[in-house]
C-alpha positions as CSV (number, residue, x, y, z in Angstrom):
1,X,24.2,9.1,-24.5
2,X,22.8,12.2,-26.7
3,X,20.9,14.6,-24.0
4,X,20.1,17.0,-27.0
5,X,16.3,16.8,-25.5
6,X,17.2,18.3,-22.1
7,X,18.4,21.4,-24.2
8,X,15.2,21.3,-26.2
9,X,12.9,20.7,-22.8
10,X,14.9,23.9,-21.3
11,X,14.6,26.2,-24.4
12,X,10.9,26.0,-23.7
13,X,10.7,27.5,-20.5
14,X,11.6,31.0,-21.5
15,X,10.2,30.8,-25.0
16,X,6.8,30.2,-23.1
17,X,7.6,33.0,-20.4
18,X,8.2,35.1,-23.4
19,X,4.6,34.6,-24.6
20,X,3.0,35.1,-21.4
21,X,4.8,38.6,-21.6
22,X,3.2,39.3,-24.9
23,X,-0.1,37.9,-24.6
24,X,-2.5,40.7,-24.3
25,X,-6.0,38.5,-24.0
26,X,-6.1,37.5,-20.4
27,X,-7.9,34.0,-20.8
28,X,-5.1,33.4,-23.3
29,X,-2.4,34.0,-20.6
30,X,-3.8,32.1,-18.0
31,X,-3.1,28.4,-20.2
32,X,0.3,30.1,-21.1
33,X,0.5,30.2,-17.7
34,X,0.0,26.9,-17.2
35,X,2.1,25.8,-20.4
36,X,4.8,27.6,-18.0
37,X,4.4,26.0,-15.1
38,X,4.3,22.2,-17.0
39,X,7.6,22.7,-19.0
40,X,8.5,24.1,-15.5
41,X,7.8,21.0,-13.6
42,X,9.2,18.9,-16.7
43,X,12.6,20.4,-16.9
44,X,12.9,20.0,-12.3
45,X,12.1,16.5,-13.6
46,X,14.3,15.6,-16.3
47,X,17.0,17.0,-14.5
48,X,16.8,14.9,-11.2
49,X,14.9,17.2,-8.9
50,X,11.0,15.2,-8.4
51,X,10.3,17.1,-5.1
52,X,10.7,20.1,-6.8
53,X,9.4,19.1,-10.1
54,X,5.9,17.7,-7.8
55,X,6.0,21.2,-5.5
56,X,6.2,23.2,-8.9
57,X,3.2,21.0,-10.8
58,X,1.2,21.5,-7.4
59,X,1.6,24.9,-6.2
60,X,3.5,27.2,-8.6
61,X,0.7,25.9,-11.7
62,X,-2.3,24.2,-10.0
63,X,-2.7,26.5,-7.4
64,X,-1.4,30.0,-9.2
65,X,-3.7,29.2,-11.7
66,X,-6.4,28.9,-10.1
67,X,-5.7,31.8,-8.0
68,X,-5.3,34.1,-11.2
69,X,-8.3,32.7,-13.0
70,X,-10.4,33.8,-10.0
71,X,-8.3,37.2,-10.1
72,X,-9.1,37.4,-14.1
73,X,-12.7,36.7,-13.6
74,X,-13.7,39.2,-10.9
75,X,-11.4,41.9,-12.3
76,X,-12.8,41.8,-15.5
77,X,-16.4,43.0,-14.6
78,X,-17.8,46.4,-15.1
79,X,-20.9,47.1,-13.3
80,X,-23.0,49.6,-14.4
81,X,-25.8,50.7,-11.9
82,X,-28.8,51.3,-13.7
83,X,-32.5,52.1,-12.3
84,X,-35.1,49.5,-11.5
85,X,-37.3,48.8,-14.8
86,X,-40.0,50.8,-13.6
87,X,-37.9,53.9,-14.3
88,X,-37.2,53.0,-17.8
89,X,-40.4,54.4,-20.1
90,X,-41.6,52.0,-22.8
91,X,-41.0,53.8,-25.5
92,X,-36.9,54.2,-24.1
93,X,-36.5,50.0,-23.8
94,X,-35.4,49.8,-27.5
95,X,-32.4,52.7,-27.2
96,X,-31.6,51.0,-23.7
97,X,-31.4,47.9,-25.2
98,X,-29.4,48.8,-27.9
99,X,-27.6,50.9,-25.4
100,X,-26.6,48.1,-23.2
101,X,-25.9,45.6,-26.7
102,X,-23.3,48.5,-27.2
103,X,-21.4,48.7,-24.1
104,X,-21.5,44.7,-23.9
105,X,-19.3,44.9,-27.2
106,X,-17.3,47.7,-26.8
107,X,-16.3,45.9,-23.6
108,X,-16.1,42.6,-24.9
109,X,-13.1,43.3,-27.0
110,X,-11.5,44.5,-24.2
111,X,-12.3,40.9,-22.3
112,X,-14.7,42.6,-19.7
113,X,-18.2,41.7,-18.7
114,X,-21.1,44.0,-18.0
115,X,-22.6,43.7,-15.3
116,X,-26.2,45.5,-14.8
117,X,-27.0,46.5,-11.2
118,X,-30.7,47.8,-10.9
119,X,-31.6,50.3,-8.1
120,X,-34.4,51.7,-6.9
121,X,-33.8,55.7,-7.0
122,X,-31.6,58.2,-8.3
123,X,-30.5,58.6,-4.8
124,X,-29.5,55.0,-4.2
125,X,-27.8,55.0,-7.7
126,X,-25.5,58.0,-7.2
127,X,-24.5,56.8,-4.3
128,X,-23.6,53.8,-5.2
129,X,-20.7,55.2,-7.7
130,X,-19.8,57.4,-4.8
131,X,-19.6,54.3,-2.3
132,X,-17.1,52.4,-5.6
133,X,-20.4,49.6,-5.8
134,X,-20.7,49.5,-8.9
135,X,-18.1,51.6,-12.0
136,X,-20.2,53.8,-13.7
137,X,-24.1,54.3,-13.9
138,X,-26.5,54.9,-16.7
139,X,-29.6,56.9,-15.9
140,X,-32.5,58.7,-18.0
141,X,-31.5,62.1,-18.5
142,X,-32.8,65.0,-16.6
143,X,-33.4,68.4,-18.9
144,X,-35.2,70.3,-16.3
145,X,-32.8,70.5,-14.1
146,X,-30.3,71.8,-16.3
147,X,-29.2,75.3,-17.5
148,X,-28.7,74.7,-21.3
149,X,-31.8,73.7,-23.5
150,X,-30.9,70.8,-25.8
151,X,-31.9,70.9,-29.6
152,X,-33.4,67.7,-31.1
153,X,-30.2,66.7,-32.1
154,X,-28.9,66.9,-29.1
155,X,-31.3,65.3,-26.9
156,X,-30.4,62.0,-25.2
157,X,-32.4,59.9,-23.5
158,X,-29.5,58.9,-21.2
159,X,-26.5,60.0,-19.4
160,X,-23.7,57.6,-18.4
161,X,-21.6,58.8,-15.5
162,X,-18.5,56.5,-14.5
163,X,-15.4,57.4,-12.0
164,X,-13.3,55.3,-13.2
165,X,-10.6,57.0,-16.0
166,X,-9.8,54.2,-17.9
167,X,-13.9,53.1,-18.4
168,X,-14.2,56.7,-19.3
169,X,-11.2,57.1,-22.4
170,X,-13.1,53.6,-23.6
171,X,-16.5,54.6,-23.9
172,X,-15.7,58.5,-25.1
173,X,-13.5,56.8,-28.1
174,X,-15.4,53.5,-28.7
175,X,-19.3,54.5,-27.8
176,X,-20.9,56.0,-30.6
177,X,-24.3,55.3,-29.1
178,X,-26.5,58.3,-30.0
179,X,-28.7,57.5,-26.7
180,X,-26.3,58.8,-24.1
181,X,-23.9,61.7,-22.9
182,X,-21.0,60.6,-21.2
183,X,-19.2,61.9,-17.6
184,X,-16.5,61.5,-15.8
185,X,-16.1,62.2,-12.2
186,X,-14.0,61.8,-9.4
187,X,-15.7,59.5,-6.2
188,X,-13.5,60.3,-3.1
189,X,-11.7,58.2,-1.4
190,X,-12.1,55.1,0.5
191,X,-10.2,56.4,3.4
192,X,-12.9,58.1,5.7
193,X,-15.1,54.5,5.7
């Protein structure tokens, strides 16, 4: 009796391991993932094992990947706390707009959604990136309270402030948004909650 297909149904399990290692798009990873797990279960199968082959299928794929898709889905959100429309002046909507187009593209191709959290003050807004609700925020800029004058071609209507490092090296390389200044700062820790 040739067996030649056990070999073939084996060789699959790290060749697909192997792609999972080198998949970089997370959505992509998480049916690699489950390619995985199947050639997994099929090769506990083929070679005599069914409770094993039924505990892999159910567990190790069904439930791990449902597990990791809710991982991947709530991981890959950046919320950006803005201020409540009232604080945006009509004649600002179109470079916020274009602002927030930007920033929903630069993050796209790093598989992230935006996520815009409104609230009410400036107050409420900086403490929310201090409290770690929301990653970064993105307010109308404030020239009276600061030292330097800007020229015209310096003057943006926004500044984006984030605390989170890698959110920051993103946006300095890939924003080239003329509407907004970029920040990074540190938030403390969550340890004195």
């Amino acid at each position: 009796m040739n067996d030649s297909y056990i070999y073939v149904i084996t060789a699959l399990l790290p060749l697909s391991a192997l792609m999972l290692l080198l998949q970089s798009n997370p959505y992509h990873a998480l049916v690699i993932q489950g390619i995985v797990g199947a050639v997994a279960a099929l090769v506990f199968a083929v070679l005599g094992a069914a409770d094993v082959a039924l505990t892999q299928a159910l567990m190790g794929t069904l439930l791990a990947i449902t597990l990791y898709a809710i991982a991947v889905r709530s991981s890959l959100v950046m919320r950006l706390g803005v201020l409540e429309d009232g604080a945006i002046k009509t004649d600002d909507e179109s470079h916020f707009g274009q602002l927030m187009d930007d920033m929903r593209s630069i993050f796209g191709k790093h598989y992230m959604r935006l996520e815009v959290v409104p609230y009410t003050n400036m107050q409420a807004l900086h403490r929310a990136l201090m409290d770690k609700e929301v990653h970064a925020t993105c307010a109308i800029r404030d020239y009276d309270n600061q030292d330097l004058v800007a020229t015209e071609d310096e003057k943006q209507p926004y500044h984006t402030t984030t605390r989170v490092q890698r959110l920051y090296d993103i946006m300095r390389t890939e924003l080239s948004s003329p509407a907004t200044s970029l920040t990074y700062v540190n938030a403390p820790s969550g340890e004195e909650h």
